[in-house]
Residue frames relative to the residue before (quaternion, step in Angstrom):
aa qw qx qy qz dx dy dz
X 1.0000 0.0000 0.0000 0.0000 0.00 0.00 0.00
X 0.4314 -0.6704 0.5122 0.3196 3.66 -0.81 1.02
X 0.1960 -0.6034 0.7599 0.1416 3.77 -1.35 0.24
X 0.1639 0.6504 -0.7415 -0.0177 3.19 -1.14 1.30
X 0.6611 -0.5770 0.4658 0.1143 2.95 -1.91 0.50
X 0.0145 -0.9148 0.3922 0.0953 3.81 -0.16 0.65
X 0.2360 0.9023 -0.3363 -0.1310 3.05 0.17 0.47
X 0.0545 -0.8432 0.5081 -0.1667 3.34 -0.18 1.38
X 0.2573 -0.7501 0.5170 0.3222 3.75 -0.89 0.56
X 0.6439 0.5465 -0.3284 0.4231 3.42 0.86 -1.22
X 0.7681 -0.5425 0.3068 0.1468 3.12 -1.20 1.88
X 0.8694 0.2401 -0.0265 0.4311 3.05 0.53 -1.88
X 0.6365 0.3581 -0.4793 0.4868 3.41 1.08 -0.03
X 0.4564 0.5709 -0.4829 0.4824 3.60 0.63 -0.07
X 0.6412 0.3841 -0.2883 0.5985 4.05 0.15 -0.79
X 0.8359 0.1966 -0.2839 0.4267 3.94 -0.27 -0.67
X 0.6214 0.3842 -0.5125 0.4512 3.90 0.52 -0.29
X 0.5785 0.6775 -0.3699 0.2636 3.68 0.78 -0.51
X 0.7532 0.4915 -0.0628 0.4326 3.08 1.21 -1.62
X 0.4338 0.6262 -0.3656 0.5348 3.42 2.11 -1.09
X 0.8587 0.2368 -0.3274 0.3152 3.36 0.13 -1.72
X 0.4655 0.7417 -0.4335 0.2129 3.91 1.21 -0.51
X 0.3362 0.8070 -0.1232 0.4696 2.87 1.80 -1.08
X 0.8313 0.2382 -0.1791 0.4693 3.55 0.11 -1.08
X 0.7255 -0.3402 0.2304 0.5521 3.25 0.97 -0.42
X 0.6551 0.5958 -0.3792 0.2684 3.72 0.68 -1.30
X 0.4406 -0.5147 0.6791 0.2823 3.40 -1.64 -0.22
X 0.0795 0.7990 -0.5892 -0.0899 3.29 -0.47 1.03
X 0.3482 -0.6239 0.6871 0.1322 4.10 -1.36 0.94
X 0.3872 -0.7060 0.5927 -0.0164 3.40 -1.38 1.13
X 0.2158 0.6229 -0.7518 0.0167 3.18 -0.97 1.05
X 0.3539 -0.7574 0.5478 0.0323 3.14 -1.81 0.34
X 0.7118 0.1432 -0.0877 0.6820 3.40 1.94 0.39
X 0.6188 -0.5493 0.4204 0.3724 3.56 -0.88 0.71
X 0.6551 0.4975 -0.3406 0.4553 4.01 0.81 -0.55
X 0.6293 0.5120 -0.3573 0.4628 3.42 1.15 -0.99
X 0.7429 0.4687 -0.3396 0.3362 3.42 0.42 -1.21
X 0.7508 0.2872 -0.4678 0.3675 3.79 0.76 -0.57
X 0.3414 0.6804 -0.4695 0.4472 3.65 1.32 0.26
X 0.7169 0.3957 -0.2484 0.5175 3.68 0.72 -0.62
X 0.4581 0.6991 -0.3585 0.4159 3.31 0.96 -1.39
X 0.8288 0.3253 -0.1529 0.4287 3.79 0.55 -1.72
X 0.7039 0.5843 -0.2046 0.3481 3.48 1.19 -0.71
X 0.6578 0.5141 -0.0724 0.5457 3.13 1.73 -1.29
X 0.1397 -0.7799 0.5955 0.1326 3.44 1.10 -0.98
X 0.0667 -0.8562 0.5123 -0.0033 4.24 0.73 0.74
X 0.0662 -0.7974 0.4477 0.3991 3.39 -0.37 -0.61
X 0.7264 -0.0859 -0.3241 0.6000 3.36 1.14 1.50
X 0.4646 -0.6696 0.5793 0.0091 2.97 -1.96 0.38
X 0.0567 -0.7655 0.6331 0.1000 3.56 -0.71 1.43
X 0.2143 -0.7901 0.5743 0.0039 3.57 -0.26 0.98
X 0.1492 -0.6352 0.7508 0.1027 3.92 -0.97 1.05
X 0.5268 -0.6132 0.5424 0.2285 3.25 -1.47 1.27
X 0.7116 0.4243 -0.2152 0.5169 3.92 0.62 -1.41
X 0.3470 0.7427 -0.5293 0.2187 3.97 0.10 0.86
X 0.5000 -0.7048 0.4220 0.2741 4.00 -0.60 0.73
X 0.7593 0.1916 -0.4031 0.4736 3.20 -1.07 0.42
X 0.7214 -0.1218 0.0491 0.6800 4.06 0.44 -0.65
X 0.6970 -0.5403 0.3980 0.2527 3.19 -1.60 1.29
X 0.5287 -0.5766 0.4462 0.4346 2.93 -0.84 -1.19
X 0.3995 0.8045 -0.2731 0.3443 3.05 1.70 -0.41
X 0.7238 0.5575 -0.0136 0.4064 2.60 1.48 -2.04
X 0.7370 0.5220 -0.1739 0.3924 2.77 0.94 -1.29
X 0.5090 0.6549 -0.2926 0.4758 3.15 1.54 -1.37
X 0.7353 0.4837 -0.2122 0.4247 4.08 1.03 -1.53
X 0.6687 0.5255 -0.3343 0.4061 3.30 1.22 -0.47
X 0.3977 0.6923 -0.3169 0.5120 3.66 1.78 -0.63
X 0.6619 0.5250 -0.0754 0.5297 3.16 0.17 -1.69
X 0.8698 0.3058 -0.2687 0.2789 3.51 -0.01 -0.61
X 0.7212 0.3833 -0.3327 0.4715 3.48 1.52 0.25
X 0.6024 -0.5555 0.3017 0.4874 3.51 -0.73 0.21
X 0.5808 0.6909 -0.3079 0.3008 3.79 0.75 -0.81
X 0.7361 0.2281 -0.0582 0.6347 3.23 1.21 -1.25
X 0.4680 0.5884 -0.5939 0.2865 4.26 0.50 -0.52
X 0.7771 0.4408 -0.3732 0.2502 3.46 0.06 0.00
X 0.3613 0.7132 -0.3922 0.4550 3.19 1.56 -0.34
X 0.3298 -0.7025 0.5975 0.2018 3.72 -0.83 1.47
X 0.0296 0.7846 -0.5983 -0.1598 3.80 -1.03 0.92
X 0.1568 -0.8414 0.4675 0.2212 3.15 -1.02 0.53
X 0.3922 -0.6989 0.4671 0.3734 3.93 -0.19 1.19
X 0.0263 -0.6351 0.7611 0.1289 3.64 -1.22 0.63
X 0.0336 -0.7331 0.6570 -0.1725 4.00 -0.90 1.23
X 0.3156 -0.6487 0.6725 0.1651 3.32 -1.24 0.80
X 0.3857 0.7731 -0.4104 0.2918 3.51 1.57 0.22
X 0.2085 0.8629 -0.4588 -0.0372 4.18 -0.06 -0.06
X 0.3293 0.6984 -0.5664 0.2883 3.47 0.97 0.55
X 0.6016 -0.5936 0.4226 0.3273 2.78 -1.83 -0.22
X 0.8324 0.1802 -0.3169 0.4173 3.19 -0.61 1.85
X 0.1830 0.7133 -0.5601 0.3796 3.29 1.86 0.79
X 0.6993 0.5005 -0.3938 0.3246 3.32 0.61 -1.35
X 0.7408 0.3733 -0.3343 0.4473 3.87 0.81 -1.30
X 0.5519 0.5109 -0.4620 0.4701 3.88 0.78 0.22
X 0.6358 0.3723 -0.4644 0.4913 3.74 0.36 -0.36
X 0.6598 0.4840 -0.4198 0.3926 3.74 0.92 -1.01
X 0.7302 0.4573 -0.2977 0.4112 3.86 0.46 -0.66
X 0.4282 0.6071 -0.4256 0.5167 3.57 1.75 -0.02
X 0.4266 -0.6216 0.4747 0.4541 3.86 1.44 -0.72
X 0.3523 0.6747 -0.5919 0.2653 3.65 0.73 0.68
X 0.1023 0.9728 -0.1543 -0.1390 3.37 -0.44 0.21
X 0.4972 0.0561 -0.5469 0.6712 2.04 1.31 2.91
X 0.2928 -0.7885 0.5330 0.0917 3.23 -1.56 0.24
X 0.0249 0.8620 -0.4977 -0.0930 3.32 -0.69 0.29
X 0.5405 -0.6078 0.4310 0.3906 4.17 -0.68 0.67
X 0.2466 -0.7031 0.6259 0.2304 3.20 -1.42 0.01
X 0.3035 -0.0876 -0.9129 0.2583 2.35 -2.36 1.28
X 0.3257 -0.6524 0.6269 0.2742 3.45 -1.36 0.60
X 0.3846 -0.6141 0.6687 0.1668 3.55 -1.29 1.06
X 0.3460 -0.7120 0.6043 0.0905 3.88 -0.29 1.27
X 0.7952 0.2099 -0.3790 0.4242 3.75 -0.10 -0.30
X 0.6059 0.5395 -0.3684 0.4539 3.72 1.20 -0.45
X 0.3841 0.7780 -0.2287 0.4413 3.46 1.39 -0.16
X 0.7000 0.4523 0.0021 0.5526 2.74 0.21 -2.04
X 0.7616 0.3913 -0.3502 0.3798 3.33 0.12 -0.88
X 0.6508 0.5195 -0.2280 0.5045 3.69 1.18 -0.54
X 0.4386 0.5503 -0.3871 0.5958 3.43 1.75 -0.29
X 0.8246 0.4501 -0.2731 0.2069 3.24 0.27 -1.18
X 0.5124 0.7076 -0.2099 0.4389 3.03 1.72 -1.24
X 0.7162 0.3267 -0.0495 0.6147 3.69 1.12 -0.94
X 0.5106 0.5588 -0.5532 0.3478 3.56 0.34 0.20
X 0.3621 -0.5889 0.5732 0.4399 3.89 -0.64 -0.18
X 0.7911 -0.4199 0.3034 0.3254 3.21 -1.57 1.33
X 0.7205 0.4276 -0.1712 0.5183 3.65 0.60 -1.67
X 0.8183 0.2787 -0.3359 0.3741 3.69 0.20 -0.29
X 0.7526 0.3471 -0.4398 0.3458 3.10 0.78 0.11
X 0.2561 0.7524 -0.4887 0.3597 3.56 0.80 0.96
């Protein structure tokens, strides 16, 4: 069973994307702030990451660069989740080292599919 990582502050999307994705099968790990998650990120070793961009204490931006920036975790697939949708939210979350994005309301099967696409072969059996 994959283990992904959520990190999300807002209560309720944190309770329903959790349960949607628990649902399919996954293990899902809880952060609740951009410090927690790369704090988990190293401890937990997921084998991806939904990452909200707007997240207290360190964005996501950050947090997302601080993953990315050691060898332990740079491989871990993240995927930015952002109520952000301008043009070029998408090519900032990508140059943060995210590496896909997707809009909120989250679209659960378009999701998934991007979950899947990035999951390693073995975990996402």
């Amino acid at each position: 069973m994959a283990r992904i990582l959520l990190v999300e502050d807002n209560e309720m999307n944190r309770d329903v994307l959790s349960r949607r994705l628990q649902r399919r099968g996954y293990e899902v790990l809880i952060a609740i702030d951009g410090e927690q998650g790369v704090h988990m990120a190293q401890s937990e070793r997921p084998d991806l990451i939904l990452m909200d961009m707007s997240l207290p204490v360190i964005d996501g931006w950050e947090a997302t660069r601080r993953i990315k920036g050691v060898p332990e975790t740079s491989s871990i697939p993240i995927i930015a989740l952002t109520a952000h949708a301008m043009a070029g939210d998408r090519e900032k979350c990508l140059e943060a080292g995210c590496d896909d994005y997707d809009t909120k309301p989250v679209d659960l099967a378009r999701l998934i599919e991007k979950i899947q696409a990035l999951l390693p072969t073995e975990a996402s059996r």
